[in-house]
C-alpha positions as CSV (number, residue, x, y, z in Angstrom):
1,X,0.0,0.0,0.0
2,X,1.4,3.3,-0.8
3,X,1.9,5.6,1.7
4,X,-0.4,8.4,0.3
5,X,-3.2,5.5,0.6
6,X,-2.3,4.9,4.0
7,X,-2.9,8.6,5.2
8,X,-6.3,9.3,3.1
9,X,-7.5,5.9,4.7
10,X,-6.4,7.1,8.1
11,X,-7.5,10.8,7.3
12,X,-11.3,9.3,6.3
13,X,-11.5,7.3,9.5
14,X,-10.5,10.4,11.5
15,X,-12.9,12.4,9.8
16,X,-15.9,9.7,10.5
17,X,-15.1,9.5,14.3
18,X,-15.1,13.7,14.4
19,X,-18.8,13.5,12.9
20,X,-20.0,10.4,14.9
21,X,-18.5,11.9,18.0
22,X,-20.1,15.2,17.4
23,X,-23.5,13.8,16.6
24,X,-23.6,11.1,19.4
25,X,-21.1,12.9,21.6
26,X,-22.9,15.9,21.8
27,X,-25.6,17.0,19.2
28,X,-28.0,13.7,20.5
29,X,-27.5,14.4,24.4
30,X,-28.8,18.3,24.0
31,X,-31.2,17.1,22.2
32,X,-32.6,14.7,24.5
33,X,-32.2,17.3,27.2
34,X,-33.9,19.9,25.1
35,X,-36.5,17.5,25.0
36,X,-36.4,16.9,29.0
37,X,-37.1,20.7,29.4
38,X,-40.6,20.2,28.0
39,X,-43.4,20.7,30.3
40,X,-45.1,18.0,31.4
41,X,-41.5,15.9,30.9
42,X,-39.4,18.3,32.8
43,X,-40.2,16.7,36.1
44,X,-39.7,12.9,35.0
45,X,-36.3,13.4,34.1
46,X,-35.5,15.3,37.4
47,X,-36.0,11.9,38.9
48,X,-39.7,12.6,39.8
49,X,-38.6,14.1,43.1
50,X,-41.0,14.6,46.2
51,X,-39.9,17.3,48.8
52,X,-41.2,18.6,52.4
53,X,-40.6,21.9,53.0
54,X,-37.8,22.3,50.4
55,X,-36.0,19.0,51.1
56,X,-36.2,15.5,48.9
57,X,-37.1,12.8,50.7
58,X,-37.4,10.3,47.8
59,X,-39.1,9.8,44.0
60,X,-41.9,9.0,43.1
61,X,-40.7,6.3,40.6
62,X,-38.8,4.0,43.3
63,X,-40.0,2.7,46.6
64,X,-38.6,3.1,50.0
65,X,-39.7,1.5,53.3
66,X,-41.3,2.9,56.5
67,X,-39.9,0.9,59.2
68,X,-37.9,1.5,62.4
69,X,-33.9,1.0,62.5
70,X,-35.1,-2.2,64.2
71,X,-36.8,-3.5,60.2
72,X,-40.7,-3.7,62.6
73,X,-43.6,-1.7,60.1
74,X,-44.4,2.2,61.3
75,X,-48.0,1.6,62.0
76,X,-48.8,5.5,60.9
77,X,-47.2,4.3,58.0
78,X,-48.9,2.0,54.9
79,X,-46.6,-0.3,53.8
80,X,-44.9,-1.2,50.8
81,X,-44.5,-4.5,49.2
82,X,-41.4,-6.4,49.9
83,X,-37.9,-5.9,47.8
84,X,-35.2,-8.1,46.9
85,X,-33.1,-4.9,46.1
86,X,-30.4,-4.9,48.9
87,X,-31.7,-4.5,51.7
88,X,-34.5,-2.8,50.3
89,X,-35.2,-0.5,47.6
90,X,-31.3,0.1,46.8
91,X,-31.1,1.3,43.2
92,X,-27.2,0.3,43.5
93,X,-28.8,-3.7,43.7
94,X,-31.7,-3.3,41.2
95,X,-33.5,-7.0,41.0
96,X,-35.1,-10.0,42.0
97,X,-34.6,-12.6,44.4
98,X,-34.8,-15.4,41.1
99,X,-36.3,-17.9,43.2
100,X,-39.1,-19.4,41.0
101,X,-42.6,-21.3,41.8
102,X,-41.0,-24.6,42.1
103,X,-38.3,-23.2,44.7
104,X,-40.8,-24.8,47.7
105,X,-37.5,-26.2,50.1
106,X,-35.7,-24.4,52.8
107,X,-32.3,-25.1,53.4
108,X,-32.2,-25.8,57.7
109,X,-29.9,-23.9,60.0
110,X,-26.6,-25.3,61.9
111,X,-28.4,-26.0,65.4
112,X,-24.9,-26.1,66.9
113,X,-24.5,-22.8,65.4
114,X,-28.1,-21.5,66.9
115,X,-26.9,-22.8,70.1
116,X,-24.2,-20.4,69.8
117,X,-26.1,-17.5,69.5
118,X,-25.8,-17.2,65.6
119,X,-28.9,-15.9,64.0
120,X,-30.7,-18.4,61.3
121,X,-29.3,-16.9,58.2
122,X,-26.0,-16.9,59.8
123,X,-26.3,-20.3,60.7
124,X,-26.8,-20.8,56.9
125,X,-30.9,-20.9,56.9
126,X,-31.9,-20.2,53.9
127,X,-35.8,-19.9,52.8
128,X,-37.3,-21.4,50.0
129,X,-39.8,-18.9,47.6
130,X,-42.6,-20.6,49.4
131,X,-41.6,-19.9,53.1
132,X,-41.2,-16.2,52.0
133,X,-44.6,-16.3,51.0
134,X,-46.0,-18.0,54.1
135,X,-43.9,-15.8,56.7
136,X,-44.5,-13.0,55.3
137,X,-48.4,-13.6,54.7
138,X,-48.8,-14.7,58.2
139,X,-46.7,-11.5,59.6
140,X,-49.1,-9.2,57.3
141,X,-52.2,-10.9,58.7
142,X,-50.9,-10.3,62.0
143,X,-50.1,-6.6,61.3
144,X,-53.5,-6.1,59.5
145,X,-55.7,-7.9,61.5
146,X,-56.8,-10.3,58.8
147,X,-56.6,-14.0,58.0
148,X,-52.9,-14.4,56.9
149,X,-53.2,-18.5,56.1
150,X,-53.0,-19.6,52.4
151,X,-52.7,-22.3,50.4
152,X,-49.5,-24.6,50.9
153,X,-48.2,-22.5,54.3
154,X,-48.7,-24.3,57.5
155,X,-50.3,-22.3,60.5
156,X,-46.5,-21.4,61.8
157,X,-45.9,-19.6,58.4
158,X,-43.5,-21.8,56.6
159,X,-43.9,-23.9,53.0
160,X,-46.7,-27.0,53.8
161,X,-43.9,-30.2,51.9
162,X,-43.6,-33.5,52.8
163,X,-40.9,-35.7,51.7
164,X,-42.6,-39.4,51.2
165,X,-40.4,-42.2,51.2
166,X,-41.3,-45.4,50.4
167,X,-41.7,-48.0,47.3
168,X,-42.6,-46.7,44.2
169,X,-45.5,-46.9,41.3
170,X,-44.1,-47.5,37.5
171,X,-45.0,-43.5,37.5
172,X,-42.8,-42.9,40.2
173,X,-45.5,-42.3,43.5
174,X,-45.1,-43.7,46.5
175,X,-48.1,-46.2,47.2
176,X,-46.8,-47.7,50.7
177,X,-45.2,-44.9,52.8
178,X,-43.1,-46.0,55.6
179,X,-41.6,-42.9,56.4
180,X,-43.5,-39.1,56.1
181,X,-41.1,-35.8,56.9
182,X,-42.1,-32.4,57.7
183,X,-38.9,-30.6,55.4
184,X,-39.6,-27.3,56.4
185,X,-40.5,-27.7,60.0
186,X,-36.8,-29.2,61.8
187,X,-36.8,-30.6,65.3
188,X,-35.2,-27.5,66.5
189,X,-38.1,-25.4,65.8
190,X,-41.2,-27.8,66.2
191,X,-41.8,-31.3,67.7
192,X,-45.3,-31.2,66.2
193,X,-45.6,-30.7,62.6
194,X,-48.5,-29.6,61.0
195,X,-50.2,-32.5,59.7
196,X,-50.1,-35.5,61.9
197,X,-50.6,-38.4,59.6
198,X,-50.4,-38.7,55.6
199,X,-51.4,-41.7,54.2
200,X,-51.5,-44.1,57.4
201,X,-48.0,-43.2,58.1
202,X,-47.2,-40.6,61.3
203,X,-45.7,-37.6,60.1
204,X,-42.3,-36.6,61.6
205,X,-40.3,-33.1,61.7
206,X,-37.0,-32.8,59.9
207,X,-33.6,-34.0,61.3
208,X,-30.5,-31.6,60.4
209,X,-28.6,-33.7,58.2
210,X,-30.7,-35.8,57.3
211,X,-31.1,-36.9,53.6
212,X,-34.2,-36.6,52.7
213,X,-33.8,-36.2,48.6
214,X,-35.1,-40.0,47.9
215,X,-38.7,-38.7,49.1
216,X,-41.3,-37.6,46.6
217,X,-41.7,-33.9,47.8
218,X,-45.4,-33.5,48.4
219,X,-46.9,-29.9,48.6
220,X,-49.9,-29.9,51.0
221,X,-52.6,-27.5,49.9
222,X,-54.1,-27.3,53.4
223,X,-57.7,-25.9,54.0
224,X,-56.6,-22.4,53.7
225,X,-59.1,-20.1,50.6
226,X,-57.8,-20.0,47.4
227,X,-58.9,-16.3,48.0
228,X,-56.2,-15.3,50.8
229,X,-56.8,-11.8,52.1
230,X,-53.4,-11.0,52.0
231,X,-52.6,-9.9,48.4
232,X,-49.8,-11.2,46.4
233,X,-48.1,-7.9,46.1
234,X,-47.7,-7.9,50.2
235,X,-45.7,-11.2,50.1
236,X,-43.7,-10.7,46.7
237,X,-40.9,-8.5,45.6
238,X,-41.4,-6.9,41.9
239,X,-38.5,-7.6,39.1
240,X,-36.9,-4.7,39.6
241,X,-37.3,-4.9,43.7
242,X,-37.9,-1.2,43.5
243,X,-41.5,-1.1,42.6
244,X,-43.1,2.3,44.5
245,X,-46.6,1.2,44.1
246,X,-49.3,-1.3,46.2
247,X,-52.6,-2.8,44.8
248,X,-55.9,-1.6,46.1
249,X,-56.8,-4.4,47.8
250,X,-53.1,-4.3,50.2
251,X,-53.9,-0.4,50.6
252,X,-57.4,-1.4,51.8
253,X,-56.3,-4.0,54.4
254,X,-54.0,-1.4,55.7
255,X,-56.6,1.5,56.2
256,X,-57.7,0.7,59.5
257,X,-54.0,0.3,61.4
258,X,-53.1,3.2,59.7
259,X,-56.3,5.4,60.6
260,X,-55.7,4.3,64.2
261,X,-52.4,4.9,64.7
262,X,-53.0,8.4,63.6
263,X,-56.0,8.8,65.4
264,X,-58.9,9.5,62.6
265,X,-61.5,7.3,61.1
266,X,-60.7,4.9,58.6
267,X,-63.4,6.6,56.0
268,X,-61.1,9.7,56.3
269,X,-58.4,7.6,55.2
270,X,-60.2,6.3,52.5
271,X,-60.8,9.2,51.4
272,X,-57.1,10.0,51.3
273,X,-56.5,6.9,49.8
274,X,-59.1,7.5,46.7
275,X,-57.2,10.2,45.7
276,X,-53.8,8.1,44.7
277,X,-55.0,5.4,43.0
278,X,-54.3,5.2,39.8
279,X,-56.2,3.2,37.2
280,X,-54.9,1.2,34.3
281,X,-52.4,3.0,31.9
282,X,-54.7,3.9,28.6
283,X,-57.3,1.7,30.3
284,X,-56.8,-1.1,29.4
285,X,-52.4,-1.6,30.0
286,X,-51.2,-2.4,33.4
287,X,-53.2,-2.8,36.5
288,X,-54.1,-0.1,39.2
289,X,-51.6,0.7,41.8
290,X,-51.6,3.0,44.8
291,X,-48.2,5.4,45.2
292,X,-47.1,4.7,48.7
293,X,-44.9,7.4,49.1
294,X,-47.4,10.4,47.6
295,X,-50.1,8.4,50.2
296,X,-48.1,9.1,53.3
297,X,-46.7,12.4,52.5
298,X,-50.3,13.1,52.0
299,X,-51.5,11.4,55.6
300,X,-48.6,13.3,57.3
301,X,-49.5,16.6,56.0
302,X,-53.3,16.5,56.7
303,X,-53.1,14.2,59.6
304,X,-49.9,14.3,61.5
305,X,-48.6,12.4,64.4
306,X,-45.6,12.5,66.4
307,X,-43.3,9.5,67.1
């Protein structure tokens, strides 16, 4: 290649990067802020931020919770749903927990390390997807009032599984039991698990270290409605974990804690609560939410409480 080749070649490329540079570089991001600075847009791409009496306390678009330093619900406070972001709402740890539908078996904790004073997760407890669901429905229902029991979750508020061992069909069910476990319930925790027989055989509680994988794992539906009264939303994280909005129906189970702790009737929180739910997007994408955050800073502002 000659060398004047070589430096139009070069001087072409050079010239492509100046135009791309200025046109992606530059030209496209004052443009999209231009666009930003319309009204009616100007606010979403601030970050949708809410502020009391000049200062931000959070957006509008992402969640945060209203608990004590000690994790326990503010009862003036509704409540969001739960979030697998960090510890909570982080924007830093945006996402889910990935635990799926089939994800039904805890992993036990160390006793020897509980003896010691660790905590469960230290002692390398780990809840299945289901036990989430069951603790935390039974912990809302406790909070709210209401029946927090539903379907597969035992009355202590961990997955309803049994691990059936004995011989085999050609399809591969266990006809004869001789030997029924409680997987979720271990001796440490419960000498009584929550069914007592399956089958004609006497169910037993879990043994740490036991092997329990040549059982056919049995879910237990349990008597609970397939109706529960705590709302999915109150025992689920969303994708992102940062998800700022409720359903109507976990608002509505909150109303009356809420209009006690701040010492009105629950109609005039209701009446609060009307006025931030939102309805489907283009009625008909989406379902309708409630903004937590706009709710409370609302409650606090008309109805304030100290503490």
């Amino acid at each position: 290649m000659k060398l004047s080749s070589f430096v139009r070649m070069h001087l072409a490329a050079f010239r492509a990067l100046l135009v791309l540079t200025v046109i992606t570089g530059l030209a496209y991001p004052v443009l999209i802020w231009l666009v930003a600075q319309i009204p009616g847009l100007h606010d979403k791409a601030e970050g949708s931020i809410l502020t009391v009496n000049g200062k931000p306390i959070g957006s509008r678009l992402i969640g945060q919770l209203f608990t004590d330093k000690d994790g326990n619900p503010l009862p003036k406070y509704f409540q969001t749903r739960p979030s697998a972001a960090g510890n909570g709402y982080d924007p830093l740890s945006s996402g889910a927990s990935n635990l799926g539908p089939e994800n039904i078996i805890d992993t036990p904790a160390d006793p020897s390390q509980l003896t010691a004073g660790k905590s469960a997760s230290d002692a390398g407890f780990k809840p299945s997807l289901l036990t989430l669901v069951c603790t935390r429905s039974s912990a809302v229902g406790q909070l709210e009032g209401v029946d927090g029991s539903r379907p597969f979750c035992t009355g202590g508020g961990v997955g309803a599984v049994l691990a059936v061992i004995g011989p085999r069909d050609a399809r591969g069910n266990v006809v004869h039991p001789t030997e029924v476990v409680s997987i979720n319930e271990p001796c440490q925790t419960t000498q009584t698990p929550f069914l007592t027989m399956y089958e004609g055989a006497r169910v037993e509680c879990a043994k740490y270290g036991e092997d329990y994988s040549t059982g056919q794992i049995v879910p237990i539906r349990g008597a609970a409605s397939d109706n529960p009264q705590v709302p999915a939303d109150a025992v689920t994280s969303s994708g992102s974990g940062l998800d700022p909005n409720i359903s109507p129906a976990y608002a509505d189970i909150q109303v009356t804690r809420v209009a006690k702790a701040r010492h009105v009737s629950p109609d005039q929180i209701r009446a609060v609560l009307a006025q931030y739910r939102s309805g489907r997007d283009l009625g008909v994408f989406g379902e309708p939410t409630v903004n937590v955050l706009e709710l409370n800073l609302e409650l606090d502002r008309r109805y304030p409480v100290t503490g």
